[in-house]
N, C-alpha and C positions, 0 to 999 in steps of 0.2 A: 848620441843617445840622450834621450830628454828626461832627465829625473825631476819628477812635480812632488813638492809635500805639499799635502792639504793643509789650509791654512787654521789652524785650530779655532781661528774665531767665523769661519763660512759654515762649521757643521750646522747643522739645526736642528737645534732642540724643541721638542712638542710639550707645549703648555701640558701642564697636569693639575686636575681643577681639584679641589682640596676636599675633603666629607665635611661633613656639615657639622655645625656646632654642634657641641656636646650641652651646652647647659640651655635649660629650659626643655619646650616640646620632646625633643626630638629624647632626650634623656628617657624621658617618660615611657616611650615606648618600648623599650628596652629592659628596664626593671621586672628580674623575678620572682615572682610567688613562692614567697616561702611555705610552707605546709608542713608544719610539728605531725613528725611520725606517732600513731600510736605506741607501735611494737620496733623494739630496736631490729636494727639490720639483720643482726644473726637471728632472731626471732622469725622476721618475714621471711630468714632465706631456709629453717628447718620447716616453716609449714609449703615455702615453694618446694622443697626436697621429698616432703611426705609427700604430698601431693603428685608430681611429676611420677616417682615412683609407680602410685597408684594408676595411674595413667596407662604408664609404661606395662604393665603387669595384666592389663584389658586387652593391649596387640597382643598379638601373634608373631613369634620368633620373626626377629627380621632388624634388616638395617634401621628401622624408623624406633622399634625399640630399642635395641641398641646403643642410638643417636642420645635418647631421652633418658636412658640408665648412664650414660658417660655425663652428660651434664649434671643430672642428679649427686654424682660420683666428686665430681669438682666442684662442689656447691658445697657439699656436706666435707669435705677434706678442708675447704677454706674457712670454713666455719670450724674445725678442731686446731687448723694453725690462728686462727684468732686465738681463741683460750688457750691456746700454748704461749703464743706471745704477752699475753695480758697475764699469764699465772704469776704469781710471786715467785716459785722457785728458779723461774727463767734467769739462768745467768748472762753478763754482755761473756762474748768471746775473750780468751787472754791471750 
């Protein structure tokens, strides 16, 4: 019986060509726009909450309302564990 090892230096390895510089051009492209919120997060997300609702409240009973009362539902609970988090009274766990 004929036992062959491969010779570790016969495998072949496939070139791999490198991404492109990062400094100059090519950086540039890449850079994002910052854009200063008017209204804080919790602000945008109680008028997306009223809003949706209101939405929600124009269907007719059905999974599509439903859908848009549960997210409303998890929008508005994230927004009261924010000021939970943020309150003063918040103790760390002991």
């Amino acid at each position: 019986m004929d036992h062959h090892r491969a010779d570790p230096r016969a495998l072949s390895v496939t070139p791999m060509a490198l991404p492109p510089s990062s400094h100059g051009y090519e950086n540039a492209m890449f850079k994002r726009r910052r854009f200063k919120q008017q209204l804080t997060l919790q602000d945008r997300l109680s008028a997306w909450v009223k809003q949706v609702q209101q939405q929600a409240a124009r269907l007719p009973p059905g999974a599509e309302r439903d859908a848009l009362l549960k997210k409303a539902r998890q929008a508005d609970v994230a927004n009261h564990l924010h000021d939970w988090v943020k309150s003063p009274g918040l103790q760390p766990p002991k």
